[in-house]
Each structure stands twice: as C-alpha cells, then as structure tokens.
N, C-alpha and C positions, 0 to 999 in steps of 0.2 A: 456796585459797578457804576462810575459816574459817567451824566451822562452830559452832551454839550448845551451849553447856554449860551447860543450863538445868533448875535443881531445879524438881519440879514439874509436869516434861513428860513426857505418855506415849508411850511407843517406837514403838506402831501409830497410824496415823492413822486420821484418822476416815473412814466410808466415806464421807459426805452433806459432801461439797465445795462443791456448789451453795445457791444461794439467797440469800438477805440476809440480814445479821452485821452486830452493832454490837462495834468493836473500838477498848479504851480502854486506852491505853499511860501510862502515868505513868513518865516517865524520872526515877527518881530519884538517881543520882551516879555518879563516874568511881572507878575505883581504879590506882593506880602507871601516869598514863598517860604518851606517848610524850615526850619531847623536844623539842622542836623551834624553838628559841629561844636566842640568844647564852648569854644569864642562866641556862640552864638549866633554865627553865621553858615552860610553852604558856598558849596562849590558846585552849581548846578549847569547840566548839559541834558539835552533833551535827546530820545528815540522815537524815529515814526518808524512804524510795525505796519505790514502789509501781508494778509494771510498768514501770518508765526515768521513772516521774515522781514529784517530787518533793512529798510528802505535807506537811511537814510540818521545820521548822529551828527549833533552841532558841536560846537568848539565850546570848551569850560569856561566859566563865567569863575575867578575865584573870588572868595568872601563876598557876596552880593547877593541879598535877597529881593532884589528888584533888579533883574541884570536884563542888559539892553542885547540882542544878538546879530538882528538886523541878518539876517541868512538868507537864499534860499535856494531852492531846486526845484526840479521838476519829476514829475513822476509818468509815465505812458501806462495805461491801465485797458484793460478788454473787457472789466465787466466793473459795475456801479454798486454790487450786490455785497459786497466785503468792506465793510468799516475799515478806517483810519486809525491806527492805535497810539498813542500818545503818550511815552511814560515820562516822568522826569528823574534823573537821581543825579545823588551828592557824588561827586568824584573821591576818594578816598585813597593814598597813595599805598600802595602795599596790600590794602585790606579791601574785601569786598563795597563796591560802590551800596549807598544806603539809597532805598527806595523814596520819593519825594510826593508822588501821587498819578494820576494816571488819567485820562479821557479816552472818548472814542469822539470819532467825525466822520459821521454815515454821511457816504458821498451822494446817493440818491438823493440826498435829502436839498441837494446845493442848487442854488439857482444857475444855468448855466449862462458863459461866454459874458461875463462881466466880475468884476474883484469884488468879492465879500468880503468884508472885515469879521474877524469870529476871535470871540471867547471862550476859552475852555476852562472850565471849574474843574480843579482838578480832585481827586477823592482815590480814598484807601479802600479796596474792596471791604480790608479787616475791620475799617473803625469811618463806619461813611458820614460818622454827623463830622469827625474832626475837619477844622478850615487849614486847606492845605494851598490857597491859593491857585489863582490861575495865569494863562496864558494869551498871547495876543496875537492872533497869525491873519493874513490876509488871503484869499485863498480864492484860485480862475480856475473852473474846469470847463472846458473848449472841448468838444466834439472834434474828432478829426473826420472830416465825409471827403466823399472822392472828388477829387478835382471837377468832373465832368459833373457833379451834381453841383458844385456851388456856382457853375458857368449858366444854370438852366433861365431858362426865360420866365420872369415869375408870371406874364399871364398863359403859360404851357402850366406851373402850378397851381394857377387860379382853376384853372379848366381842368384837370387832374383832382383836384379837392372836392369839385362840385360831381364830379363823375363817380370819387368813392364812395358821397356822400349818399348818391341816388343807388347805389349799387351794393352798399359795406353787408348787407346782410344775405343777400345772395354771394357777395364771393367769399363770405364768413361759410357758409354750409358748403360752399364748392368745394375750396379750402381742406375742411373735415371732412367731406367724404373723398376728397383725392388724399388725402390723409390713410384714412383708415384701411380705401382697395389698396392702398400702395401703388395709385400710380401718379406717375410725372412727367413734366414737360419735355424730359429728355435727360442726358446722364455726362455728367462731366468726367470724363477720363481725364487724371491727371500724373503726370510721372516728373517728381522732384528728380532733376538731374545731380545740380554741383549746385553752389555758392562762388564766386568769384571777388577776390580782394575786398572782402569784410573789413570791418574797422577793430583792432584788438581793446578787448576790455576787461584783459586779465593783467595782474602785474609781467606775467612773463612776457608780453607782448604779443601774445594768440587766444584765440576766444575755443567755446566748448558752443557751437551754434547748433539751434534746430528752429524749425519754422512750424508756425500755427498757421493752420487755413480756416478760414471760417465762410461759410455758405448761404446766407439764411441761418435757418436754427443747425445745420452741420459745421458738423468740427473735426480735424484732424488734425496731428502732431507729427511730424516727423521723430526718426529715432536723431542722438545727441552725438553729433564727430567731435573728440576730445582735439584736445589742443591745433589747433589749425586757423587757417583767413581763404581757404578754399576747401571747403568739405565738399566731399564726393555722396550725396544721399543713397542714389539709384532705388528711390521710391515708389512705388505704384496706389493709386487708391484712387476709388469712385465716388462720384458725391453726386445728388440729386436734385435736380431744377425744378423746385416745384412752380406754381403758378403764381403766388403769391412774394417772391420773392424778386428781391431787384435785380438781380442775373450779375450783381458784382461779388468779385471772390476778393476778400482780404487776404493779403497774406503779409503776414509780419515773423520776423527775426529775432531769438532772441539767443541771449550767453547764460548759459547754464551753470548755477553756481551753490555750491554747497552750503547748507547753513544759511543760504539769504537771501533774499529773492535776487531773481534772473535779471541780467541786466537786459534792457533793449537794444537791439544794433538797429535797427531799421523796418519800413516797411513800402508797403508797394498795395498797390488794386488794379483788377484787373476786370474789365468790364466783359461778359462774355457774349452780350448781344453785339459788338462788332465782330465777333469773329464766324467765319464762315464753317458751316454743319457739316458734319462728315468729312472731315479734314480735321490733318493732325500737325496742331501748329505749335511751329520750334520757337519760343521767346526766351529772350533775356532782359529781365524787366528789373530796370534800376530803382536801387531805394532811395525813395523820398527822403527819409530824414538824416543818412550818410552816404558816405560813398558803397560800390558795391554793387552787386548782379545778384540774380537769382533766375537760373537756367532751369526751364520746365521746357514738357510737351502737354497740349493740350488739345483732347480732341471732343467734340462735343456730338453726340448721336442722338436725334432724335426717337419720343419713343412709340409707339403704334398709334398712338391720338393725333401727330405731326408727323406723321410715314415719311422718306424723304422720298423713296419712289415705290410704288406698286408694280408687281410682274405683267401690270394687262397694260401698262404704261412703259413697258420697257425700252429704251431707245432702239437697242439692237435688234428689235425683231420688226422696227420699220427698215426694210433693205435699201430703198434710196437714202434715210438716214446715215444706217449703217455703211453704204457706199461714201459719203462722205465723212463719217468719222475715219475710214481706213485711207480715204484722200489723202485726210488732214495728217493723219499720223504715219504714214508713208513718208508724205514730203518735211515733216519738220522733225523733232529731236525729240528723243522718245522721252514720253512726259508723261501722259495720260490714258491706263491703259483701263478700260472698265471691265470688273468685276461682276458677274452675274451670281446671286446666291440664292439657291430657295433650297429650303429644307424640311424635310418630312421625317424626323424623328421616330423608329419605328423600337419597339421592345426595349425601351433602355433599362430601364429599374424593375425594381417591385415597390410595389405600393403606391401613392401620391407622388408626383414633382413635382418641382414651378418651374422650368428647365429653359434656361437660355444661353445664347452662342456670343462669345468673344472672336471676333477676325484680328488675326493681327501679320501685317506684312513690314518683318524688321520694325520699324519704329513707332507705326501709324496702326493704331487701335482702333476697332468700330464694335458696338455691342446692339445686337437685337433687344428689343424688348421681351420680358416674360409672359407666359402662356402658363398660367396657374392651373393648377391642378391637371396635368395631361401628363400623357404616356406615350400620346402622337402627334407632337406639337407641329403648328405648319405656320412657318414665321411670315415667308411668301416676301422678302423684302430684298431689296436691290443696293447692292455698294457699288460706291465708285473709289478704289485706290492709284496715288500715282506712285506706278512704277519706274523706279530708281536702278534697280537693276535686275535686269531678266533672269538673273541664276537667283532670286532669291526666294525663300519660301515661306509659302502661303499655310498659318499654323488656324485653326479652327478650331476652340473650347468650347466644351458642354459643360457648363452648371447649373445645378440645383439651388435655386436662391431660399437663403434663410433669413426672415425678420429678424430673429437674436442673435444669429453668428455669421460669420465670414459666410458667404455660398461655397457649398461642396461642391469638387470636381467629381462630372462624370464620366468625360471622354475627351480625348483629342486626334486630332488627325495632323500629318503635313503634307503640305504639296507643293512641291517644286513647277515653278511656273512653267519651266520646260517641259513638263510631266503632259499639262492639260490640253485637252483637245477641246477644242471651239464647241461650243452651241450643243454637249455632248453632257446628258445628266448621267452623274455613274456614282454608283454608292461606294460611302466607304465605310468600313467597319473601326469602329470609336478604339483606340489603343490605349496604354495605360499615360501616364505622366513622364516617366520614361522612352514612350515611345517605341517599346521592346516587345509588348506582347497585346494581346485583346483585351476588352472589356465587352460588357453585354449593349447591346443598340448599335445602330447602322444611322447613317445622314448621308442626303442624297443632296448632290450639290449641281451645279450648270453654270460652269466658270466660261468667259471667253476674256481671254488674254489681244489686244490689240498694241504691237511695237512694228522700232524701225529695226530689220535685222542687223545695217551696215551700222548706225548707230551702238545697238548693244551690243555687235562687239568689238567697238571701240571701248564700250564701257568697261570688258571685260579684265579690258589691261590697267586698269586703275582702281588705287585701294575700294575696297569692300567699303560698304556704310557701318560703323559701330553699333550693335546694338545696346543701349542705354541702359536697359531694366535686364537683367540676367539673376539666375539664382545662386548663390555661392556655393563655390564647390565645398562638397563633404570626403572623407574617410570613408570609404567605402572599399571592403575585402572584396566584395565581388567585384566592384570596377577594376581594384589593382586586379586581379585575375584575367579580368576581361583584356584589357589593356597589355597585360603580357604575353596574351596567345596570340592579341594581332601581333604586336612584335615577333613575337616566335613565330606565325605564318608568315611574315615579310624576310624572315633572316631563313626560313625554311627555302624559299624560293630562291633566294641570290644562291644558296647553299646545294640548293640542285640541280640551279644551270651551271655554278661550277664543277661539280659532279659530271655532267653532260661533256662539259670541255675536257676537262680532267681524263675522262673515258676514252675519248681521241686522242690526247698524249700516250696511253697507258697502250693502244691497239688492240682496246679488247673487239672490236668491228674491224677489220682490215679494211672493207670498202669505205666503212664511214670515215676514218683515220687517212685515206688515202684520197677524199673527196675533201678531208678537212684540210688538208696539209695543200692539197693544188690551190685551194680557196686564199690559204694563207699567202700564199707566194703572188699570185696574179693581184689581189687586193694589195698587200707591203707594195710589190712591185710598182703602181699604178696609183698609188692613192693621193688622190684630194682632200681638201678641204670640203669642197662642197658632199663629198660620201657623208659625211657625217649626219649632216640631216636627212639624206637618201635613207642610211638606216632606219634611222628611226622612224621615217615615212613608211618604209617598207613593212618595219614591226608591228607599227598600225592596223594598216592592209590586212596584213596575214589575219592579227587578232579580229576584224570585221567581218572577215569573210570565213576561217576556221574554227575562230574560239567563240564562237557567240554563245558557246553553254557557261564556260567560266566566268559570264557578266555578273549573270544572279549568286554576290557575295553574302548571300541570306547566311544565319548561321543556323542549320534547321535541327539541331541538336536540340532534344528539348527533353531529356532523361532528367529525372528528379533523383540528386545526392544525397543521400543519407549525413549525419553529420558527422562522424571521423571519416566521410569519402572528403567533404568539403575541408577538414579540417587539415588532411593531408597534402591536397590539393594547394591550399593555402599556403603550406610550410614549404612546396616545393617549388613557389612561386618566390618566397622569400628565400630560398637558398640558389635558384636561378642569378637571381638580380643581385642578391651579394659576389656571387663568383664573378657574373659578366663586370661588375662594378672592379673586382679586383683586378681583373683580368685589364679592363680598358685603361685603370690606374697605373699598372704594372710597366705596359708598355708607355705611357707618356713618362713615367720615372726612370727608365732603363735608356730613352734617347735622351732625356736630360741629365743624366749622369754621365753616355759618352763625351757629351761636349762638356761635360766639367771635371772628366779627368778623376772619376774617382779611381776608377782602374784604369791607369796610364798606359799597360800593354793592351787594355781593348780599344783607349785613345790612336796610342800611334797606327794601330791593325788600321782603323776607320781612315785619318790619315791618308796612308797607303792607297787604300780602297778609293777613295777622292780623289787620288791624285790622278791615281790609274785612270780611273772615267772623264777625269779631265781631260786629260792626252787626248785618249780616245773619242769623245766627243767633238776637240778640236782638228783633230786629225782626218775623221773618218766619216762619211753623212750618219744621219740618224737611219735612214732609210735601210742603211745597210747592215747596221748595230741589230735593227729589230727583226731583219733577213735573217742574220746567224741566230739570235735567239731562239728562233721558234725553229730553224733547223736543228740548233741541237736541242730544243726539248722535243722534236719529234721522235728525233733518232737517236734518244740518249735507251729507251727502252730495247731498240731495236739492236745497240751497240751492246747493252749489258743487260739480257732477260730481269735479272738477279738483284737491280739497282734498287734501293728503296729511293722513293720519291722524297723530295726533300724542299724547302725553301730557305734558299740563303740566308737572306733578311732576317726571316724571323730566327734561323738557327743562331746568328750573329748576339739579337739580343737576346735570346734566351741566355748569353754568359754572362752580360750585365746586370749585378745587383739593382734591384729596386730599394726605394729608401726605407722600406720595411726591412728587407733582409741586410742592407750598410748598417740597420740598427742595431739587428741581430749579430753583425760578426764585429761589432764595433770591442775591443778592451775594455775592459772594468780596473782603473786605475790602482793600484794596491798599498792600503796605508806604511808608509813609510813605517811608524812606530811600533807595527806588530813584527812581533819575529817570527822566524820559521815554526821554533817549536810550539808556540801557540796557535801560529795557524794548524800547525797539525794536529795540535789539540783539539781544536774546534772544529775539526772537518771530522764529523760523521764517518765519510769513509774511509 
C-alpha cells in the first residue's frame, strides 16, 4: 500500500481531527505514468475515494503518460481521521478500465489554512517495488469556525490561554469526573422541525437531505426525507452541555446518496450561550454556504448544579410579589403564566431508577435533572412556561435514564390548564403512554396558572398552535374498535332523540303528544331568528343544572376479552363500517343518477316533485308550508290508527338504481357470429 511522498507535510498530526474542514485539491499533472495500452501509451483519469465513496473523477487524458489536468474541487469534511484515496487507471473503451497505481493523503497529517504542493508515488498493492509513477496536486485544508470565534479579541484569547494554562489539570479531572457521575451543565432539547428551499443536488432536481448535529464530543443524525427541497423531519433528541465544551452546536446538511458519498448542501452554528434558559426558542437559522433554512426549537434546561429556581425562592409565595405579577398580567396580554412544580415521586418501580420528569406544554419542553439511584426522588425545582393558550395541556413524563440506551418510560400524566387550581398540591397517579389506564407511582405537583380571562378568550376563537413533534399514527384493531363505538355512541344519541320525537308523532303519551303538538304551533307560529340561539342556550341550562351526571364520559368498562370474544368483536366492527360505507355510497349514487336520467320515469316523477314545491314555495310563506307539515304528521296517526310510518325522500330513492346495481342490470352484448343452436349447445341448462 503506497504511501505519500509529500513536500510540505508535517510528520506529527494534528491533535483536533474533529470538526468541519474545507478541503481543496487542485490536481495538477501525472509524471512517467504506467502503461497500459498496445501503442505504448494510457489513457489516464484519476479517483479521489473518501471512506469507500467516491468524491470526485477527472476528465481523460488520451495517449499521454505525462498528462497535464489542471482540475479542481473542493471537498467539506467533519472529521481528519479518514485518509484521501487516490487511484489512477487507463480508460479502455468497451472493456474494463486497467488499474494504473494508487496513494493515500492522510489529512491529519496537512498543515493547515495555507496551499501545500504534494506528491503522490503511486504503487500496486500486488507488485509495490514496480515504478508506477506519480502525481502532482496542490492541496488547502481551511478549518471552518464560527463566525463569532473568528470576530473574538485576540487579547480576550491572550487572557483565555494564560487562564487554561494555570488551570488545564484541574478542569482535565473536573472534566472526568463530571464525566464519569454523568453530570452536566444542563441539556439541550432539541426538535428538528422542516428544512425550507434546500438547493437540489440530485440530477432530478431534488435532494434526499438529513442533518448531522454535533455537540462537543455528541452527535446526532437525523432520519433521510427522499426526494424533496423541504423536508419535514419532526425530530426530537437530547444532547448534553458539559463544562468543557464551547456551548456552539454545528449543525450541517447533507444529500444522501447511494454508492458515493453524500453531497453537502450547507451548514449553519448556532451558539447556545445567547439563548435564554428555560425557554423554548423557535429558530430558523439560514445556511452559510447555500441558500436555505433549517427550522428547530430549542430549549435549554439547566441541570441541579445551575438550579434555575429553588421552592424556598419561589416568586409566588412572596404575596406582594405575587400581587404584582397578577397586576401585570391582568392589565397586559396574556403571556406569562408561571408554573409551579415539585415532585415527590412515591412507589414507582421495583428495584433501582435514575428517574426524571420531562414538562412539556404544546411546543415548549423543560427537563428536571436525575436523582440516581431513588424510588422517592424530590426534584424540588421551579418552571416558568409562556402560555399561549389557556385550553392547552400540561403533559408531565417520568423516565428512567439509561447510560447505553434510550431512557425507559415510566409514567405520564395530563393536565388541562383549566383543570388546576392555584397554590393547591394534588397528586396524580402515573398513567400508561396511552394515557388510558395506570401504572405503578404517584407525582405530587403545585401548579398556579396566572392569565387575562377576557384575553383567552379572545384566543379561543383563533386556530390552535400546531404541535411539531407528534408520534405517527399506527394500525391498530383496538383503536379501529375504539373509534367505532364512539361513533356508534354518537349516532346512538341523535337515534334516540329521534325516537323521542318519533314517540309524539306516533301518540303513544297522549299528554306528551298534545303538549308537543301546542309547542309546535305557538313556536312555527311565532318564530324568530333570534330563537335559534335561545335554544341552544337553553339546552346548555338544562344540561348544567340536570345532566351534571352524564359529564363524566369515563368509559369504565374494564372486562378482559378472551380472544374469539375480541376476534368477533373485530369482524363486527368491519362488517358495521362496510354496510354504513355502502349504505352512505348508495345514496350519493341514487341522487346522482336522478339528475342524470338513468331512469327517465324516476327523472320526470322528480321533475314534477320541483316543480310542484316551486309553485308552492313561491305562492305560499314558508311559515305556513311548515304549519301544515307537522299538522299532518300529527294527525296522520290519529286519521288512520293502521298507517305505517314512512319517509317520502327516502322511499323515492330507494327506486333508484346505484351504480353498483345499473352494473348489475346492465346487457351483456351477444356475439353476432354464434348461432342459436350453439348457444344452446353451450348452455348447461
């Protein structure tokens, strides 16, 4: 394996491997290269290789074994640590290209942010004494730092050098043992939103993007949206501030490509000591090296070494304080509403946890710090969220943090802000992920909610805030079940008050029939516009003051099904929703068909029927149309005991074919060329 012979390059490598590097190769010519052609000469084109993929192929040189190329590009790299690979071969038309020789160009190895001139000897792994000639390239690798570090004052890094100098071995062991306990400065929540007008770097004109983060010594990757120039991520992921680290987040772009390395689209840093703690900030932070966005939220929570408040510290429980916070948020727009949390974690697991609590209100995340090894953790710490809108709910996680894997969930709660009562600790019992049933442990919480009322609800009448990060929905039999009974309870009710009505047409109550029918006449008689919303004020009333038991829609059914109970269950859940499906189909095909005259006698009937109501509506008020109505479905029972109950409408179309059954009565054309007695041959019966 040959190796470089390059004027120019220093012998130790650099220690700082990581990071982002802009690397610019100008391949400028070959010297005495190999053979490989009848004539005597090659037809040589070179490959730079980067990790097994291929960077980067120059244009053919024919018949020249000294060929000039004068090329070049550039490459954006994230780590130092992966050699440059270098092969040459002959072009050969039709037949496999011949191998010519090969180097490598360890980049660590380069002196940075000035042009090196480099030679590469090239060599056959198979046969490494043969002279296969080399190569001539000029080669800058440039550091990319963040803007705000190359602005810094160099005597701010005179005094900065002299300080890690007096200091590097003490914050060398700080370091490792904030290391080793696993604790940190605090915790970046971060939620990949979208991508916005990307630059395409595929031939079809759209990219396959995803973004690397990088932290300090962390790294994440987003998953890869195929072809698009606005990808929608909806990412969630945590990363750790430790002490030694410069508090900037890289985040860079790239196009995901099969067979060869990824191209670059851009990148971006984002410094996260400007951004203010316990606050969940919405950015859309454009890329430096093209055009383009990158939509995050990011919230930064300090962790129990940086408390951001203590409960013996708490604003709310100074009451001339708290007289003025409710001042302030009285008189202005409702903005700022503080949260009070402390939690006493009681019986949750068995065994060991390291157990901490995720808040999250719609978009705005905040995380406690861990209480390792406890079973009654007491976090004791104070949020502050701004509420956006009073109806929205307050979701509270319990995890178990694990060093090798994701943290397991243990619990969660919701609470609808309207729910909470001020300055009032009440426990709640940890629910599953669902949200449907218990799990083991209790969290005692002491929220106060501060808003304008006449404000929220104003807010009420205006769209909801999106929430960003949601879980995809799955297939799930139980849902569809679930899902179909509230339907079935909702079509059960309308199906009852008709029933109800129905019962007063029918007289099976004579008083209540004779009470319904006065009601009828005085309300037609008499009726406003404004009644309209009286009723339904009134239905209000009634329900506040009578139905206060039907509020609680718990479903408290809680029988465990056997599996052909469930299996059944399921089948008649799918034979429900096929009929309702046909049934709702049926009729939109049956009034599209009167108006398109497939049966021209149920055409003209309708016709007729129009015209008729025409007249009559022009002729007659409505008032009095709706008078005779309900007089004769009163007394249509009373005229003829014996009458079955019927509905026109629907009797009408029940005669029109749907396009299922016009399919069914449709001819089957009969080949001209069969004769009878054949057919009768051929017919079975």
């Amino acid at each position: 394996m040959g190796a470089p012979c390059a004027s120019g390059v220093t012998t130790d490598r650099s220690i700082h491997s990581s990071g982002m590097y802009k690397l610019e190769i100008e391949l400028k010519r070959g010297h005495n290269l190999a053979v490989r052609d009848r004539g005597g000469s090659s037809d040589p084109y070179v490959k730079f290789k980067l990790a097994g993929k291929e960077v980067f192929r120059s244009k053919t040189i024919h018949k020249n074994l000294n060929p000039v190329w004068d090329e070049k590009t550039t490459l954006i790299l994230d780590c130092l640590s992966e050699p440059l690979y270098v092969k040459v071969f002959d072009y050969d038309f039709g037949l496999q290209d011949d191998f010519m020789g090969s180097a490598y160009l360890y980049l660590e190895s380069l002196e940075q942010q000035r042009t090196i001139p480099v030679t590469l000897v090239l060599k056959d792994p198979q046969l490494p004494d043969q002279d296969l000639g080399s190569l001539e390239l000029a080669v800058t690798l440039t550091p990319k730092h963040s803007p705000l570090e190359e602005r810094r004052d160099s005597t701010t890094m005179l005094l900065r050098r002299s300080w890690k100098r007096s200091t590097k071995q003490q914050s060398l062991r700080l370091s490792e043992l904030h290391r080793k306990s696993q604790l940190w400065r605090g915790i970046v929540s971060i939620a990949l939103i979208e991508g916005r007008n990307l630059i395409p770097m595929d031939p079809n004109g759209l990219s396959d993007p995803y973004v690397k983060f990088r932290l300090g010594p962390q790294k994440y990757r987003s998953k890869t949206v195929p072809k698009t120039l606005s990808p929608q991520w909806r990412e969630q992921f945590d990363l750790h501030l430790y002490e030694e680290t410069g508090g900037v987040l890289e985040i860079t772009v790239w196009d995901r490509d099969t067979g060869r390395r990824d191209d670059f689209i851009g990148r971006c840093q984002l410094d996260l000591s400007t951004l203010a703690k316990e606050q969940t900030h919405h950015l859309e932070l454009p890329l430096e090296e093209s055009r383009g966005f990158v939509v995050l939220l990011v919230t930064l929570t300090a962790s129990a070494h940086v408390s951001i408040a203590d409960l013996s510290v708490t604003p709310l429980d100074d009451p001339q304080e708290r007289a003025e916070i409710l001042k302030r948020y009285v008189s202005r727009i409702l903005k700022k509403s503080p949260f009070h949390d402390e939690g006493d974690l009681l019986h949750c697991f068995s065994g060991k946890s390291d157990p901490f609590c995720v808040l999250e209100l719609n978009n705005d995340r905040l995380q406690t710090h861990t209480v390792y090894k406890n079973l009654n953790p007491e976090w004791n710490k104070v949020f502050t969220f701004n509420v956006k809108d009073i109806h929205s709910v307050l979701e509270v996680t319990v995890f178990d943090e694990d060093r090798d894997r994701s943290a397991d969930f243990l619990g969660k709660v919701a609470i609808p802000l309207l729910h909470i009562r001020n300055g009032e600790q009440k426990s709640y019992v940890l629910k599953n992920k669902e949200l449907t049933g218990p799990t083991k442990g209790v969290i005692y919480l002491e929220i106060d909610v501060i808003y304008n009322t006449v404000k929220a609800a104003l807010r009420t009448v205006v769209p909801a805030e999106q929430k960003y990060i949601e879980e995809e929905p799955k297939v799930s039999k139980q849902l569809l079940q679930q899902n179909f009974n509230r339907v079935k309870r909702c079509i059960m009710v309308l199906i009852s008050y008709g029933t109800y009505i129905n019962s007063c047409f029918e007289w099976e109550s004579a008083q209540r029939s004779i009470i319904s029918f006065v009601l009828f006449v005085v309300v037609v008689w008499n009726f406003e516009l404004y009644m309209l919303p009286l009723g339904l004020l009134l239905l209000l009333v009634w329900n506040y003051f009578f139905s206060s038991s039907s509020r609680d829609t718990s479903d408290t059914e809680s029988e465990h099904k056997g599996f052909m109970d469930k299996l059944y269950a399921i089948q008649d859940v799918f034979i429900s929703v096929q009929n309702a499906l046909d049934e709702v189909a049926s009729h939109g095909e049956r009034i599209k068909n009167t108006f398109n005259w497939t049966v021209p006698f149920l055409s003209w009937l309708a016709i007729t029927a129009l015209c008729s109501a025409t007249v009559l509506l022009y002729l007659i008020p409505l008032r009095y149309l709706v008078l005779a109505w309900g007089v004769n479905k009163f007394t249509k029972k009373l005229r003829d005991p014996y009458m079955i109950d019927n509905n026109e409408l629907l009797d009408f179309l029940s005669r029109v074919p749907s396009d299922v059954q016009v399919m069914q009565y449709r001819e089957l054309k009969v080949d001209p060329g069969q004769s009878p007695n054949k057919r009768r041959r051929t017919n079975p019966s």
